[in-house]
C-alpha positions as CSV (number, residue, x, y, z in Angstrom):
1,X,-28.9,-29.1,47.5
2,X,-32.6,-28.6,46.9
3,X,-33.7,-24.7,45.5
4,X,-35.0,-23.0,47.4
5,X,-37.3,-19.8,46.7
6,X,-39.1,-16.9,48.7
7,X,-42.8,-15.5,48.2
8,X,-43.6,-12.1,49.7
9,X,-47.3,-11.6,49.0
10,X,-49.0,-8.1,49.9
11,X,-51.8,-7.8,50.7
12,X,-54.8,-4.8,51.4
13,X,-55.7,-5.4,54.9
14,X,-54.2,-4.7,58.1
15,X,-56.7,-4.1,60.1
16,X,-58.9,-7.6,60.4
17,X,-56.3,-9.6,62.0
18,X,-58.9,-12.9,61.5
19,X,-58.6,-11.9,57.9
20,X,-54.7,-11.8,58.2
21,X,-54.4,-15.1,59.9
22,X,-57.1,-16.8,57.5
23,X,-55.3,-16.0,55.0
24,X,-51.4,-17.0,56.4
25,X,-53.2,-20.6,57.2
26,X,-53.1,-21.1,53.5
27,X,-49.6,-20.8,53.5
28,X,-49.1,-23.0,56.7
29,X,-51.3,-25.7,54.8
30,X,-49.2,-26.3,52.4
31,X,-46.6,-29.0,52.3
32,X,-42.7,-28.1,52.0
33,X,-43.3,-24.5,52.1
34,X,-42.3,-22.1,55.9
35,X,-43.5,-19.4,56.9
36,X,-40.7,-16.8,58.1
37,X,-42.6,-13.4,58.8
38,X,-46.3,-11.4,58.8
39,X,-45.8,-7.9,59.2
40,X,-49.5,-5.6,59.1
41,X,-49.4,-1.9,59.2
42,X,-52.5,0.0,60.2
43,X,-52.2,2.9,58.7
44,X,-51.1,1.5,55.4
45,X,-53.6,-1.3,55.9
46,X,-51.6,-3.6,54.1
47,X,-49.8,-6.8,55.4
48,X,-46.5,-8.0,54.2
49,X,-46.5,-12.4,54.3
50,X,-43.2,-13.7,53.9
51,X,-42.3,-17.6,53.3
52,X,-40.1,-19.8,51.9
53,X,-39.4,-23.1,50.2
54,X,-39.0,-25.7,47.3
55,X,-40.6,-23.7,44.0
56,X,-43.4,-25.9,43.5
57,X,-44.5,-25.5,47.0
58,X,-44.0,-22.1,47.2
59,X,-46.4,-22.1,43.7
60,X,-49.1,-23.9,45.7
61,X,-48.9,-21.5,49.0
62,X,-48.7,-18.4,47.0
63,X,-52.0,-19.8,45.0
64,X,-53.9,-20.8,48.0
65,X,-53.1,-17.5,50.1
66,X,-54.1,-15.4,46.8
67,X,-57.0,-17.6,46.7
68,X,-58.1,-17.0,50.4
69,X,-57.1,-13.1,50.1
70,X,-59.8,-13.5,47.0
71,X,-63.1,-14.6,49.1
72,X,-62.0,-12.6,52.2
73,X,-61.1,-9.1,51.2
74,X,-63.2,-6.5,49.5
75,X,-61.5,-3.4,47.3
76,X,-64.8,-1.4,47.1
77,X,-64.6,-0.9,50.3
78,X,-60.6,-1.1,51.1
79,X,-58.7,2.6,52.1
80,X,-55.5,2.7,53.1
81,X,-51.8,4.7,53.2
82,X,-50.4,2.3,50.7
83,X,-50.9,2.6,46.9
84,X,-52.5,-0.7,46.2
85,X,-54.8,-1.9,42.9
86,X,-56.0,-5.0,44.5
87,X,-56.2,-7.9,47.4
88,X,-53.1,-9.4,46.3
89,X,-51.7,-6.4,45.6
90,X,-48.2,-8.0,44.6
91,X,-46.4,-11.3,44.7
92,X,-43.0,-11.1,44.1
93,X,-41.0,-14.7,43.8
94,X,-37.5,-14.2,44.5
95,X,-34.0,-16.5,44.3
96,X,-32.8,-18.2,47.4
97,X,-30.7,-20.7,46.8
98,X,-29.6,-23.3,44.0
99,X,-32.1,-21.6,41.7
100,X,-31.8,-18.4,39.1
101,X,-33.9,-15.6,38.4
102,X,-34.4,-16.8,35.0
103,X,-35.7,-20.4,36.7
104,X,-37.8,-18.3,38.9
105,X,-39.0,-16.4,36.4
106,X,-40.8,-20.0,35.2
107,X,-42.6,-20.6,38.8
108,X,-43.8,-17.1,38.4
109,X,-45.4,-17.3,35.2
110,X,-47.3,-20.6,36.3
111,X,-48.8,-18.8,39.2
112,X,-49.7,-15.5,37.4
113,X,-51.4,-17.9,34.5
114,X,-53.6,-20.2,37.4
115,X,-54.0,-17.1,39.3
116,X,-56.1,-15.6,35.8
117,X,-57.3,-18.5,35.0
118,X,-58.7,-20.1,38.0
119,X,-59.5,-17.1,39.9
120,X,-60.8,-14.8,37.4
121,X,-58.6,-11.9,38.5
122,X,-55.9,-9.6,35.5
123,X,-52.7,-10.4,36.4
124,X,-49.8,-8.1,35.3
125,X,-45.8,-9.2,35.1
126,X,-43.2,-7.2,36.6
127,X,-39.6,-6.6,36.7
128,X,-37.7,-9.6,35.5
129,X,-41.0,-11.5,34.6
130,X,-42.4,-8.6,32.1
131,X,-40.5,-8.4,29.1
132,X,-42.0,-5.2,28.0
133,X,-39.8,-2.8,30.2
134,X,-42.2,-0.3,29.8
135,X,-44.6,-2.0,31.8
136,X,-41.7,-3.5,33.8
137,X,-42.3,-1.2,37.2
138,X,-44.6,-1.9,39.9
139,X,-45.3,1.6,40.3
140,X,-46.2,2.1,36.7
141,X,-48.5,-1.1,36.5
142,X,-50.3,0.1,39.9
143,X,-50.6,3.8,38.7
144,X,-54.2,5.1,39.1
145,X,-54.2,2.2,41.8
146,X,-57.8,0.5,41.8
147,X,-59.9,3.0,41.9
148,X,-58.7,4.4,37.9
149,X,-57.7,0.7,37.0
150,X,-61.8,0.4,36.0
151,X,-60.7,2.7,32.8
152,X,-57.2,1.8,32.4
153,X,-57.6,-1.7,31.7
154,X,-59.5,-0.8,28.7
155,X,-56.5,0.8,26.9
156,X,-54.3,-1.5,24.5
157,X,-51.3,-0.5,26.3
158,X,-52.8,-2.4,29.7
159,X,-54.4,-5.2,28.5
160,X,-53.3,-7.5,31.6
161,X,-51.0,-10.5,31.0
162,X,-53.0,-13.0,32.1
163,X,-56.9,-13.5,32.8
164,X,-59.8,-11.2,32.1
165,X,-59.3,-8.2,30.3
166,X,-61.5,-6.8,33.1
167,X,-61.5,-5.2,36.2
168,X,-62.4,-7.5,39.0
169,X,-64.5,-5.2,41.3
170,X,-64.2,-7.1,44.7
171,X,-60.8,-8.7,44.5
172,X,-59.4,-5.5,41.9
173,X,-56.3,-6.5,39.8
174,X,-52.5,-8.2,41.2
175,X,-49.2,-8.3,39.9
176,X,-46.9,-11.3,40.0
177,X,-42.9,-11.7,39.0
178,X,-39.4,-12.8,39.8
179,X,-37.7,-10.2,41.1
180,X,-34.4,-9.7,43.1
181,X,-34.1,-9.3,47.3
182,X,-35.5,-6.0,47.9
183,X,-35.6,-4.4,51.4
184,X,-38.9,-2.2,52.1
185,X,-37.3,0.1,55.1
186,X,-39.4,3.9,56.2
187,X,-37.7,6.6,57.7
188,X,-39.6,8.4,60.4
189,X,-39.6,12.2,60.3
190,X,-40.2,14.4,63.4
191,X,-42.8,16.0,61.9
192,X,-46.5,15.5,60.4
193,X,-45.8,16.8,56.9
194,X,-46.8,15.0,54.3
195,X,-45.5,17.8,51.7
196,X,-42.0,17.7,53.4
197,X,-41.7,13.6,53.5
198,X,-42.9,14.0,49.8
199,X,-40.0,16.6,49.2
200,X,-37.3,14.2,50.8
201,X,-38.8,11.3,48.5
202,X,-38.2,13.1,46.1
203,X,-34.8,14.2,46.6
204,X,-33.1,10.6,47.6
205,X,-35.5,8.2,44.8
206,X,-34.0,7.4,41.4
207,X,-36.2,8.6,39.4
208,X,-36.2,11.8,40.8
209,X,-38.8,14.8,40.7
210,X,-39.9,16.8,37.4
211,X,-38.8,20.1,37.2
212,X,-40.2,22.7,34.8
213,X,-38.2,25.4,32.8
214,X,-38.4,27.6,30.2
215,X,-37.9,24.1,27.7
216,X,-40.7,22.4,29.7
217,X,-40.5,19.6,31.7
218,X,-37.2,18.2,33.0
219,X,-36.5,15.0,34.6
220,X,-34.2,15.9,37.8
221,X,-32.8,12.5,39.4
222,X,-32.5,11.9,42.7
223,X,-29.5,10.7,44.8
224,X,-30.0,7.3,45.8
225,X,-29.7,4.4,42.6
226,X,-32.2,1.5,43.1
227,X,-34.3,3.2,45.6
228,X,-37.9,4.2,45.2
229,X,-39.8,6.2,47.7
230,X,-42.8,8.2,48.7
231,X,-43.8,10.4,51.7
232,X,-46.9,9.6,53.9
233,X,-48.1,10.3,57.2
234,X,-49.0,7.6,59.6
235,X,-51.1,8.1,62.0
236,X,-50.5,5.3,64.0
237,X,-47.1,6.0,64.8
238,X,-47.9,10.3,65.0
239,X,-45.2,11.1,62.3
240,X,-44.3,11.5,58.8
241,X,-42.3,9.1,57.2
242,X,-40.2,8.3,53.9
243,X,-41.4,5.0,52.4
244,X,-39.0,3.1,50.5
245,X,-38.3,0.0,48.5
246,X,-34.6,-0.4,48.1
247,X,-34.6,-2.9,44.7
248,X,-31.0,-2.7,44.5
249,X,-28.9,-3.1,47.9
250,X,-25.6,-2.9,46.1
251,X,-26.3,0.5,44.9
252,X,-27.9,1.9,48.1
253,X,-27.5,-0.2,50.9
254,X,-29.6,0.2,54.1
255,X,-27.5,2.8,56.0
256,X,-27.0,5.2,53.2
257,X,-30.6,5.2,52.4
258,X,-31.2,5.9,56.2
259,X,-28.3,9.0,56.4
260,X,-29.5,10.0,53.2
261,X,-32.8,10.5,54.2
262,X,-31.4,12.1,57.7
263,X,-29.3,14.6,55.8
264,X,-32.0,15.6,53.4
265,X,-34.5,15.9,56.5
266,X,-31.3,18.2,58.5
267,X,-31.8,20.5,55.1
268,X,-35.6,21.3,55.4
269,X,-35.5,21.6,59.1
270,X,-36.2,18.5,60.7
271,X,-34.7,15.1,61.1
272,X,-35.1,11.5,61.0
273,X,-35.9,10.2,64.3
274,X,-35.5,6.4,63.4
275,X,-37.1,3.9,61.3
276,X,-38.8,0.8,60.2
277,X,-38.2,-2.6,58.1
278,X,-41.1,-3.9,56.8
279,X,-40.8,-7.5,56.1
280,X,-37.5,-9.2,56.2
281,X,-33.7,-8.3,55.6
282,X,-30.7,-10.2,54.6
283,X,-27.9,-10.8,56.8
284,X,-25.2,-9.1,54.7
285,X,-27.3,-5.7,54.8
286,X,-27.2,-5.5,58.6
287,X,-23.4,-6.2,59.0
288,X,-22.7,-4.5,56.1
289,X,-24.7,-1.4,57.7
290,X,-23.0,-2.0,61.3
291,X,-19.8,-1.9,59.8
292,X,-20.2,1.4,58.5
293,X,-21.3,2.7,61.5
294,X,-18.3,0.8,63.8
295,X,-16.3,2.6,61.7
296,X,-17.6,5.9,61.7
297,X,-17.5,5.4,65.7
298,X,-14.0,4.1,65.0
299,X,-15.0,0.9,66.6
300,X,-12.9,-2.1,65.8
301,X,-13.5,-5.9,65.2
302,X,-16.7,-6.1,66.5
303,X,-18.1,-9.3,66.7
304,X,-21.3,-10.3,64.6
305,X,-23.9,-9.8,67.2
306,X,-22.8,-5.9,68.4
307,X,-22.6,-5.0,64.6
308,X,-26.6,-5.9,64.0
309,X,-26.9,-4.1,67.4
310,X,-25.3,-0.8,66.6
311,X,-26.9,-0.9,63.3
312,X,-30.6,-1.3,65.0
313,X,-29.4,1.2,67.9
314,X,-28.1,4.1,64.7
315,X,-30.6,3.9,62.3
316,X,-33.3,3.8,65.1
317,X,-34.6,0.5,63.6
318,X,-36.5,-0.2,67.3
319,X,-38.2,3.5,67.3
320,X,-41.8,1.8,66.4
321,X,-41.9,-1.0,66.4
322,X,-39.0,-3.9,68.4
323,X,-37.1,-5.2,66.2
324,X,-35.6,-8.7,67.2
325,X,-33.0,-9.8,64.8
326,X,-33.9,-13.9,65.1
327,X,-37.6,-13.1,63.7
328,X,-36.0,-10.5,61.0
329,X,-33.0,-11.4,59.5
330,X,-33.5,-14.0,56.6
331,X,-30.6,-16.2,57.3
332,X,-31.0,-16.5,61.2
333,X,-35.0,-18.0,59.9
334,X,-33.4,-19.7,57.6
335,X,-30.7,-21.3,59.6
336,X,-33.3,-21.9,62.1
337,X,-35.5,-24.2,60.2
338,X,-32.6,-26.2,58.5
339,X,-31.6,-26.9,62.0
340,X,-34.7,-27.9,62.7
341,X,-34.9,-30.6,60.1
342,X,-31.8,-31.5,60.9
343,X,-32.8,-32.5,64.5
């Protein structure tokens, strides 16, 4: 069996769609490499390209599109929702099939070395990729985002892994890595608070919020483990939401982040009122989720199809946007193209 390996590139448009498809085309122009999913948000102004393949391949597309992103996209002049520190904001390489992190890990290097080299832009390693774990989060690296990267690329500490030593005005900074599956899911809030998503976030991510006491500062964690999140409002949608990246499924899978998020929302007086996957999820999370609900319904041997459907109908998962299981549930894509060749 040949391995196989998935790219998830983000990048800081989502408003231009000819930027958007300008830059998938250098994905679809590559040999032995498919592209599963393009997801742009508005208000975050940041599309979400997701593709798959053999690792060399998936090298060459993630180059070209990163390449393409380069010439057409311009940070000075980039605002957006969405923390980001530069047109390729991140690009994550993650295991599939036949193939280990610690083999990914190889691919990932290679691209974040010809991505400094060839294209002139400071690349930063993260997660399994950066082996000094201090540096190791994506939400460390992008802290100051591009606007204070100009300064903080000149301290020792964030000398970049690969290329110039330099901020790159127009295409800013990107950071590349293997990583595990991670699920990037919002929860929408009936309500326009900012300060009140921002609360929740607080509450349910890992790391938690700082509290200060007569001792000083005190890290308080929060209630979900492998679960990162802020609040934002987006406009397009007229509510407040709380973003997450869910890094770790086995910790927190889908469902609890979603009923954690609820119950938290319940406590400051409002509640979730459904919610949003950004990019692709695997199969196991969605049956995984619909059991949980079947049998909080006390529903029994429900076949396949009704659990992804109760799980879509519970957590709201068709509130802003239609959700259609074929175009966002990796294996069904996956499935699909292997039958493909097969024909």
């Amino acid at each position: 069996m040949k391995p196989i390996i998935e790219c998830v590139p983000n990048f800081s448009e989502g408003l231009n769609a000819d930027v958007i498809t300008q830059i998938a085309a250098g994905i679809n122009q590559t040999a032995g490499v498919n592209l599963l999913n393009i997801d742009a948000g508005h208000d975050a102004n940041r599309t979400v390209i997701t593709f798959a393949g053999e690792p060399d391949a998936v090298v060459e597309a993630a180059f070209n599109c990163i390449r393409k992103a380069t010439e057409l996209i311009d940070m000075r002049t980039q605002k957006g929702e969405h923390p980001r520190m530069g047109a390729t904001d991140v690009c994550p390489l993650v295991p599939v099939s036949n193939i280990t992190l610690a083999q990914v890990d190889v691919y990932a290097k290679l691209l974040a070395a010809r991505v400094g080299a060839e294209l002139k832009i400071p690349v930063y390693l993260y997660e399994y990729s950066q082996a000094d774990k201090a540096r190791s989060n994506l939400s460390v690296i992008r802290s100051g985002e591009y606007e204070g990267f100009f300064e903080k690329i000149k301290q020792p500490a964030w000398q970049p892994d690969f290329g110039p030593a330099e901020m790159n005005a127009k295409a800013g900074a990107t950071v590349i890595g293997a990583r595990n599956f991670l699920i990037a899911y919002n929860v929408n809030l009936n309500t326009k608070s900012v300060n009140l998503a921002a609360e929740i976030a607080a509450d349910v991510r890992e790391s938690g919020r700082l509290r200060i006491n007569e001792e000083g500062k005190k890290r308080v964690p929060g209630l979900l483990k492998g679960v990162k999140a802020i609040g934002w409002y987006m406009e397009e949608y007229k509510c407040a939401q709380v973003s997450t990246n869910i890094t770790d499924i086995t910790l927190s899978p889908i469902h609890q982040v979603f009923e954690t998020v609820a119950e938290r929302a319940k406590a400051y007086g409002t509640e979730a009122t459904g919610s949003e996957l950004i990019g692709l999820i695997p199969l196991s999370a969605m049956k995984e989720a619909g059991q949980y609900f079947a049998k909080k319904q006390q529903m029994d041997n429900l076949p396949e199809e009704q659990l992804i459907q109760l799980a879509i109908n519970t957590m709201g998962l068709n509130a802003v946007k239609q959700f259609y299981p074929q175009k966002r549930i990796l294996d069904y894509l996956l499935n699909n193209l292997n039958e493909g060749a097969k024909a």
